[in-house]
Phi, psi and omega in degrees: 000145195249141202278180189274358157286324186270015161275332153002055183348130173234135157229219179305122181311086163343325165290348193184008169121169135303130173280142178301127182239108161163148169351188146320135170328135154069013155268007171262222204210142170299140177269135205244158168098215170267356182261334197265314168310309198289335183285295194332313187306318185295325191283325171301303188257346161068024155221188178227144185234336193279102130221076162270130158298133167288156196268138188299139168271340142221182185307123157302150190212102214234022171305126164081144187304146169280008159274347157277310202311308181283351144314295175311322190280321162304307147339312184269343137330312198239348138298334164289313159346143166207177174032195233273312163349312199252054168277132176316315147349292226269305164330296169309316187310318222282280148353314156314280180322261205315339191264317173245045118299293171305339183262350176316285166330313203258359178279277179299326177323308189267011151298354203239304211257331183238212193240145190253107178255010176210164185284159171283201178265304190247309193198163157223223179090150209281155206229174212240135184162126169289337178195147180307113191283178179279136162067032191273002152276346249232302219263315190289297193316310212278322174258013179249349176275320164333295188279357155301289185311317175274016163269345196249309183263009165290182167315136177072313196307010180223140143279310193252014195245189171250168176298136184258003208290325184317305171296319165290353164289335192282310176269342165272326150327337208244354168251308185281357175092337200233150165275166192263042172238336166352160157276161144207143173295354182266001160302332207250336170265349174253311204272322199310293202289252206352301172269011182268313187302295166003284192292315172317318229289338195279336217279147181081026171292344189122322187308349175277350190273135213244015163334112181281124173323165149243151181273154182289297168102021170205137188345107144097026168243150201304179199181109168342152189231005167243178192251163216302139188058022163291177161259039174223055194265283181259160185306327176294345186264012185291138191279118169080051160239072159229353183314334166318333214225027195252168172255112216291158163292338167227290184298175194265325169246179160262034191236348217265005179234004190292138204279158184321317227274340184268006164260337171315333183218157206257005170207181116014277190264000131328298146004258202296345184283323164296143185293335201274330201271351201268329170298310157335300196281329193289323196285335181277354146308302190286342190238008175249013188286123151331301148189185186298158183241163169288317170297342226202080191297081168352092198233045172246111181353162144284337180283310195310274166354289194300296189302327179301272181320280196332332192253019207288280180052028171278340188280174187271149188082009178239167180293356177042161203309318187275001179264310193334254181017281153318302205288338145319313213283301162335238212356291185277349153297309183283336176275315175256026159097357182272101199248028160281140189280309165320284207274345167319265214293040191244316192300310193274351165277311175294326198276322183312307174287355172269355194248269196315351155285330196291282183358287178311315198261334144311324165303306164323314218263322191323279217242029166219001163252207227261296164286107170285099179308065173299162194278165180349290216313305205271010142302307175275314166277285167345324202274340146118018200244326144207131205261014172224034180281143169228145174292154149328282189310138199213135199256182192301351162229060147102325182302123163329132146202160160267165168310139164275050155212186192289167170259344179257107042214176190327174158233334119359270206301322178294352157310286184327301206303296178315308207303290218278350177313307200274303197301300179325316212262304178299324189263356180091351185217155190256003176279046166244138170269112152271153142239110177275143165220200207223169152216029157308126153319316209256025195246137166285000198193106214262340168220161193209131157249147181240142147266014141210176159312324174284312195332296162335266242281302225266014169284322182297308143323298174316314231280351179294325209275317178299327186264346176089019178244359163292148146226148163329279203287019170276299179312309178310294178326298158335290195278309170312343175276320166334296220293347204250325188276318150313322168300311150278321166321286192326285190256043171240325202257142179056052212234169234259122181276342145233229184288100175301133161273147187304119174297000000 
């Protein structure tokens, strides 16, 4: 039964507003129009009446669904991204907020007009209007994903990055036809509540904190892994480590899933002392190596290899590990037939909020239990066991490096993990043949078909172990926290107001 909040009219958010449908700081415009009609009417009459669409100045081009369409605009969003902007985290959170906004949106829509068959993410209720205007799913998803994006990549809202508002002024045009400052009454009647509760539900999560790492100072706890004017040199370049401590989007803590193994031992050099880490340390030399050493024989595949790159995506200009992913979940949507707007956005709201918890509780296991994890490299050359291994991982012009944080546990494999956690569940089985692709520069092979979903995920784990930036129980770890966090997102969030239909 749906409770009486979520039957509820919503027009203007009290909190906040209109959301800015407009340019760069200080290019936006008083709003006008039909929007301008529609607040007055409301503060007079506390409804709205106005539905004529204002006239497009060109043809809207509404080809391919719209919640891929705005994905994809994400996705390319976070090719653009370097430096602390593209911290994994900070992406995946970016991805949650657009998505289950959008599915907010696409919620109240079918409160309006269709039949509403799942709870929402944050809030829903049916909004005011005598009749369905043209093209109007279209217009709540695409413009409540807009003013998400440009709350998050606009102007002053990125460090290291350039302002992303041109290209999203860029992309919404190019589907509607209009600049995204136009009026539409469904800013006041949809987009406005949607993207303010959003922006509240976020605002103080943790994500601003900007806490300089401190180093452990001792054998076999992390330590930079690059050398002086890399972007790894000092304890201040460590990425994120209070993201442990953001406040997740479905579970209840990032701690509530944490796996056993980085609590078995209470110190360091208990650690390192141990048959297990020492068993470790031996599979990720011989098969994550750059190349053979005199101390040290490469014994890694040309397929092993090939896995190494393909789920690799670390670099700037590439889609990085949670755009893989999105741009996965398009694939096999568009591979398996899905052409409902419901349920598209239901899907990519579920892989998303399991991807950013998967962050968070991954980030927990980096840097808030007791072992901070250094990486291979410095395991191995530190460790006095060969001082001239280098990982398979490489930047675009070829120089080794590690990720700038601890290694246990993936942060890969727990992407994977969430992902295939979600695909299963939603498709009912884990037995689907996908084609997946990659876009490292350094991959020999840019599409791969699986037969199933876990198959993806867990090549996607391994594959850490293969570039050398890895140990094995990083990948294990990694993907059983994914799988338990998918598991609750799944049957916490967005969940069926009777009997889910088959997708």
């Amino acid at each position: 039964m749906r409770s009486q909040r979520d039957n509820m009219p919503v027009g203007v958010d009290g909190a906040g507003g209109l959301p800015r449908t407009a340019g760069p700081a200080g290019r936006g415009k008083a709003r006008r129009g039909v929007a301008a009609v529609a607040a007055a009417l409301l503060m007079a009459t506390g409804s709205v009446t106005v539905t004529a669409q204002p006239a497009a100045a060109a043809a809207p081009n509404y080809e391919g669904d719209p919640t891929q369409y705005w994905n994809s605009t994400l996705v390319q969003v976070f090719r653009n991204l370097k430096g602390r902007d593209a911290a994994p985290g900070r992406l995946a959170r970016a991805a949650a907020m657009m998505n289950a906004a959008i599915f907010d949106a696409e919620t109240m829509y079918h409160d309006k007009w269709k039949v509403r068959k799942y709870r929402p993410y944050l809030q829903a209720g049916s909004y005011f209007s005598f009749v369905e205007t043209p093209d109007e799913e279209e217009r709540v998803i695409g413009r409540t994903a807009y003013n998400i994006l440009l709350d998050l990549f606009g102007a002053n809202k990125l460090m290291d990055s350039p302002d992303q508002t041109d290209y999203l002024d860029q992309r919404f045009k190019a589907r509607f036809g209009t600049e995204p400052t136009a009026d539409d009454y469904l800013d006041i009647q949809v987009v406005s509540s949607v993207v303010t509760r959003m922006r509240n539900d976020r605002a103080g999560d943790g994500s601003d904190d900007s806490t300089v790492y401190v180093l452990d100072g001792q054998p076999g706890a992390w330590r930079p892994t690059g050398g002086p004017g890399s972007s790894c040199a000092s304890a201040a370049d460590a990425v994120a480590p209070r993201w442990g401590e953001v406040k997740p989007f479905a579970i209840t803590s990032g701690s509530v899933f944490r796996p056993p193994t980085p609590e078995t031992y209470s110190s360091y050099a208990e650690l390192l002392n141990s048959p297990a880490y020492q068993q470790q340390v031996a599979e990720v030399r011989r098969l994550g190596g750059a190349a053979s050493t005199a101390a040290t024989r490469n014994e890694r595949t040309t397929a092993q290899t090939a896995a190494a790159w393909f789920w690799a995506n670390d670099l700037d200009g590439t889609y990085k590990p949670p755009g893989q992913l999105i741009e996965h979940t398009r694939l096999v949507a568009k591979q398996r037939g899905i052409t409902s707007k419901y349920e598209n956005a239901r899907l990519f709201t579920l892989v998303s909020l399991a991807m950013a918890d998967a962050a968070i509780a991954e980030w927990d296991v980096k840097y808030r239990t007791p072992i901070d994890l250094w990486r291979p490299e410095s395991a191995i050359r530190d460790g006095g066991l060969d001082p001239n291994w280098r990982p398979l991982s490489a930047g675009r012009d070829g120089v080794s490096f590690s990720p700038c944080f601890p290694a246990w546990a993936s942060g890969h494999a727990a992407f994977a993990g969430a992902w295939a956690g979600v695909m299963k569940r939603f498709f009912g089985t884990d037995n689907v043949p996908v084609q997946l692709t990659s876009e490292d520069p350094h991959a020999p092979v840019r599409t791969k078909n699986f037969t199933s979903f876990s198959q993806a995920a867990k090549e996607n784990a391994d594959s850490r172990v293969y570039l050398g930036v890895h140990y094995p129980w990083d990948a294990t770890d990694g993907l059983e926290l994914g799988e338990k966090i998918a598991s609750y997102v799944y049957a916490n969030k967005l969940t069926c107001i009777s009997t889910c239909p088959n997708p």
